[in-house]
C-alpha positions in Angstrom: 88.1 81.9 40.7 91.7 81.5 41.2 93.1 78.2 40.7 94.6 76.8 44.3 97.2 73.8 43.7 99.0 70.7 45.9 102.7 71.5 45.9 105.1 69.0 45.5 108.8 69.3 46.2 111.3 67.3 44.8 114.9 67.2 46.5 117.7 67.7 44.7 121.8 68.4 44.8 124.6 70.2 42.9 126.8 67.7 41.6 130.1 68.2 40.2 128.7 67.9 36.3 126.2 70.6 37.6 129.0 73.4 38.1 130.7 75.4 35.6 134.3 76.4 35.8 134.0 78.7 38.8 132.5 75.8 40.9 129.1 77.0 40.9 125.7 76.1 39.1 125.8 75.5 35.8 122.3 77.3 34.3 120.9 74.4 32.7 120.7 72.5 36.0 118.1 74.7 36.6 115.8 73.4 33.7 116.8 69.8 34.1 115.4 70.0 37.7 112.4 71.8 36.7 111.8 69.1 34.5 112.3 66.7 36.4 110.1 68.1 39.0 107.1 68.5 36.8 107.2 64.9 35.8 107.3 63.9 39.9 104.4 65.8 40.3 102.5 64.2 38.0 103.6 60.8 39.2 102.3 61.6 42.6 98.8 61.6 41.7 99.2 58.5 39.6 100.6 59.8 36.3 103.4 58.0 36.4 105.8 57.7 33.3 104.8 53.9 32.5 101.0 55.2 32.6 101.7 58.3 30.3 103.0 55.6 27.9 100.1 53.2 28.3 97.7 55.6 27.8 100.0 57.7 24.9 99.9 60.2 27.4 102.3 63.6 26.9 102.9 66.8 28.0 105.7 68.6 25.6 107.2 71.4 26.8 106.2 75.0 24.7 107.7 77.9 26.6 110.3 78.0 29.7 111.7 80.8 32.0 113.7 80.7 34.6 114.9 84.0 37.1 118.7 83.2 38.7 118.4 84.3 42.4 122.0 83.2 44.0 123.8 80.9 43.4 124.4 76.9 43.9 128.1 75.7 44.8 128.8 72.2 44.5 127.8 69.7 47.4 124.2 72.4 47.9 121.1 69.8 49.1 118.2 71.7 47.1 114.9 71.3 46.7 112.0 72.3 44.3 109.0 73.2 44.6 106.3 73.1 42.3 102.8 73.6 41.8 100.5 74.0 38.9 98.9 78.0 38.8 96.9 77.6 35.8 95.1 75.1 33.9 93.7 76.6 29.9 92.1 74.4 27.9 95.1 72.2 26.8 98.0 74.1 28.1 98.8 74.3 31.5 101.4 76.0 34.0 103.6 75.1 36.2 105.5 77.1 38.6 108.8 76.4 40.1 111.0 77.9 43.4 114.1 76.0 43.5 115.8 76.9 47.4 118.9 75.3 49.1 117.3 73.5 52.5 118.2 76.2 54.8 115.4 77.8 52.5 117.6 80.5 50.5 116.1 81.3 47.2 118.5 80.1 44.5 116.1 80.3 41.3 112.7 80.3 40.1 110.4 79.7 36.7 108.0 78.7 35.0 106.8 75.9 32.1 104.4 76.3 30.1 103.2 72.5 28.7 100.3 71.1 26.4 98.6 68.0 27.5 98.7 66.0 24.5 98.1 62.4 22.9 100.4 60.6 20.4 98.7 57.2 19.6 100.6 54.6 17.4 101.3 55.9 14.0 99.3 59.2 14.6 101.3 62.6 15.4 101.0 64.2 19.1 97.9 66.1 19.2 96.8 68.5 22.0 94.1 67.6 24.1 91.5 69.2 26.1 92.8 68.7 29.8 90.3 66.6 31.8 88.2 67.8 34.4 89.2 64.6 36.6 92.9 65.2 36.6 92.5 69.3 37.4 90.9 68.0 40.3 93.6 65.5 41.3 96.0 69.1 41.9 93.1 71.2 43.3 94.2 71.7 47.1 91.3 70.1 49.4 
């Protein structure tokens, strides 16, 4: 059975730090937003950052891609959208189409992240990804 997942979509926009030289998108942008989009999404169904910490909660990051599409100029609203397309054991993935809001693709990729515990004074251990937060990003 294919895994169907809530999308969330995190807005974003080039700023001048974000540009190389020739006034466009600086590559890494890319990654910083996908980041930054995969922790939102998880903080929309209550994994917020102050309850990954609470519970020693982490998901590190063990393989990244990302396909350049067009590119961003400076001053370009964007947004991302992201949604998880597979849950293993205690890896998961999580997809990413980053588009200007006129809806051109600029960029997409992928993460590939282990759900994980690090309790104090122990080292960051995978875990086995609980049934009850799959559910939390199964569309309903």
């Amino acid at each position: 059975m294919e895994f169907r997942s809530i999308v969330g979509v995190f807005p974003c926009q080039v700023h001048w730090g974000d540009c190389d030289p020739a006034g466009i998108i600086f590559y890494p942008t890319y990654f910083r937003w996908m980041d930054a989009a995969t922790w939102a999404l998880f903080e929309s169904v209550g994994y917020t950052p102050q309850r990954m910490r609470d519970e020693h909660l982490s998901m590190p990051l063990v393989s990244a891609d990302c396909q350049f599409l067009a590119p961003a100029k400076h001053g370009d609203r964007c947004e991302v959208r992201s949604r998880i397309t597979r849950f293993g054991g205690k890896s998961f993935v999580v997809a990413h189409e980053m588009t200007s809001v006129d809806g051109a693709a600029l960029a997409k990729g992928a993460e590939t992240r282990v759900w994980g515990r690090a309790r104090p004074g122990e080292t960051l251990k995978g875990e086995v990804i609980p049934d009850a937060l799959k559910a939390l990003f199964s569309e309903r």
